[in-house]
N, C-alpha and C positions, 0 to 999 in steps of 0.2 A: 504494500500500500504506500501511498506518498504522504507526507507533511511537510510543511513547507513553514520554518522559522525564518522568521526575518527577513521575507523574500527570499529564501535560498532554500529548492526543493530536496528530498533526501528518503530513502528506503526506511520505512518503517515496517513493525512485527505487530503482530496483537502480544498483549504484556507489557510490553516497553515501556519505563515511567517520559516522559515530556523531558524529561533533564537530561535521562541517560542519551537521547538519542541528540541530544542539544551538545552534551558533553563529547562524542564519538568524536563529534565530527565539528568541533570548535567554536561551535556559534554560539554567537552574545546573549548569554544568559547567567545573571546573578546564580551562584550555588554557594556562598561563603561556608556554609554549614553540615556541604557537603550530600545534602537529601534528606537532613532529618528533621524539617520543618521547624526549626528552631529561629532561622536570619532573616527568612521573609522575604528575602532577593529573588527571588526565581519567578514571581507574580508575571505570567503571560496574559495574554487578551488572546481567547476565543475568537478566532475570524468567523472559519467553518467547521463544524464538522462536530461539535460539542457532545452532540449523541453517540459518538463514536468513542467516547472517552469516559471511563468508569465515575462515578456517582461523588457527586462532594462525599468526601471522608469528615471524620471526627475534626482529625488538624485543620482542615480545609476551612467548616465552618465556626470554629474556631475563632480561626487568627481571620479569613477573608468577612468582609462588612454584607449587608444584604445591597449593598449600592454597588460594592466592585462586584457580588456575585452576577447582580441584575445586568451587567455591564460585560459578563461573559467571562471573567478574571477567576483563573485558578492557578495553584500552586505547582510547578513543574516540577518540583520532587513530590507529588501524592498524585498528581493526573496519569493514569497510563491506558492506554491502546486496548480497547475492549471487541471490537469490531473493525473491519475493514472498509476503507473508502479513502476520505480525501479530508486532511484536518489541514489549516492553516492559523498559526499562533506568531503572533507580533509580542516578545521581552517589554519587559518596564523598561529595562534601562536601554532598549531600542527607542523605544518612545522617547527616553528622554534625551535620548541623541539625537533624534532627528528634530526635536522641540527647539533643543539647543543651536542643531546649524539651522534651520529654516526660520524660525520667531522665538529667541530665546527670551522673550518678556512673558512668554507662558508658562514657564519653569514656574514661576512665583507661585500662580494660579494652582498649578498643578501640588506643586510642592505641599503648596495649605493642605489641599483635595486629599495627597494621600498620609498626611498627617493629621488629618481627622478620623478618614476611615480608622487609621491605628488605633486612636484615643477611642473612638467607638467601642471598640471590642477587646480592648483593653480588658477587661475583667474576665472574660470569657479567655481570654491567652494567659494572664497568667492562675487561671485554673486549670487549663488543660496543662501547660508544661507543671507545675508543683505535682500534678497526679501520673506523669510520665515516669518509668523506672527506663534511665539511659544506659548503655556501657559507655563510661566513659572514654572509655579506652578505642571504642570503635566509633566513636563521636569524633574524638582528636584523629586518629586516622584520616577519617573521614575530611575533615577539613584541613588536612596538610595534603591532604589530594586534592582538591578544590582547587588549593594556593597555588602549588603546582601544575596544573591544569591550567590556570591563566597564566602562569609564563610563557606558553605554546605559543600564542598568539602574541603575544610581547615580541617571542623569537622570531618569530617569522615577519613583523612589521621589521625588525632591525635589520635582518637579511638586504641584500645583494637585491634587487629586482630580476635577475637573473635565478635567484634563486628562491625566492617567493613560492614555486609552485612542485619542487623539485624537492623528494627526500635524498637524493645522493646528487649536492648542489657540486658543480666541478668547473665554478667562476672562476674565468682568469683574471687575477689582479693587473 
């Protein structure tokens, strides 16, 4: 089946969380936490295909507002691939890139927008996380692969233009 992050189309499975297949293949999408709905980074917007992706979870509604849910906004480490078809998800922090190069005077707007949602559900997040039993241990994992995981992309902007698209880059100086 297709899904298509950020404009950029890609092989999806049934199973698959939103993050793992965001993560495969390097596309811009918040994980600091690793997947264990703890950062709140990963927040996608629904284009299409919504039906095709398993049911708000516990976490989901939670931490997500009923305005971002209204608005198609789910979690890419708790969304995964239920059925087959055609899903298209736009990142928060895509949005807020293109906010920022196109009319970055919305930023503000936006900013307040998703800093209310928060305070919203505020109570409701920190009940679910106090009643969570984590390993901590596979929590820090988890987020030192995250960390790691964005230097890919760090590296490959730094790269040669020659070598941008190439695992075995063999630019002459």
């Amino acid at each position: 089946m297709q899904i298509t992050i950020n404009n950029h189309q890609y092989e999806a499975n049934a199973g698959e969380r939103l993050l793992d297949i965001a993560r495969s293949n390097h596309e811009h999408i918040g994980y600091f936490c690793g997947g264990n709905a703890l950062c709140q980074t990963c927040y996608v917007k629904v284009l299409e295909g919504n039906d095709l992706l398993s049911p708000l979870n516990e976490e989901e509604k939670a931490l997500l507002s009923d305005n971002l849910i209204k608005e198609g906004t789910r979690m890419a480490c708790q969304a995964t691939i239920e059925k087959p078809g055609t899903i298209r998800v736009v990142s928060a922090v895509e949005e807020v890139k293109q906010m920022f190069e196109q009319e970055p005077v919305q930023l503000v707007g936006y900013a307040a927008k998703m800093g209310w949602e928060a305070m919203v559900k505020l109570p409701d997040t920190l009940q679910l996380q106090a009643k969570r039993e984590l390993d901590l241990w596979t929590v820090l994992s988890d987020v030192l692969s995250g960390i790691g995981d964005a230097f890919i992309p760090i590296g490959r902007a730094c790269l040669p233009s020659c070598c941008s698209n190439s695992a075995n880059c063999e630019c002459e100086s």
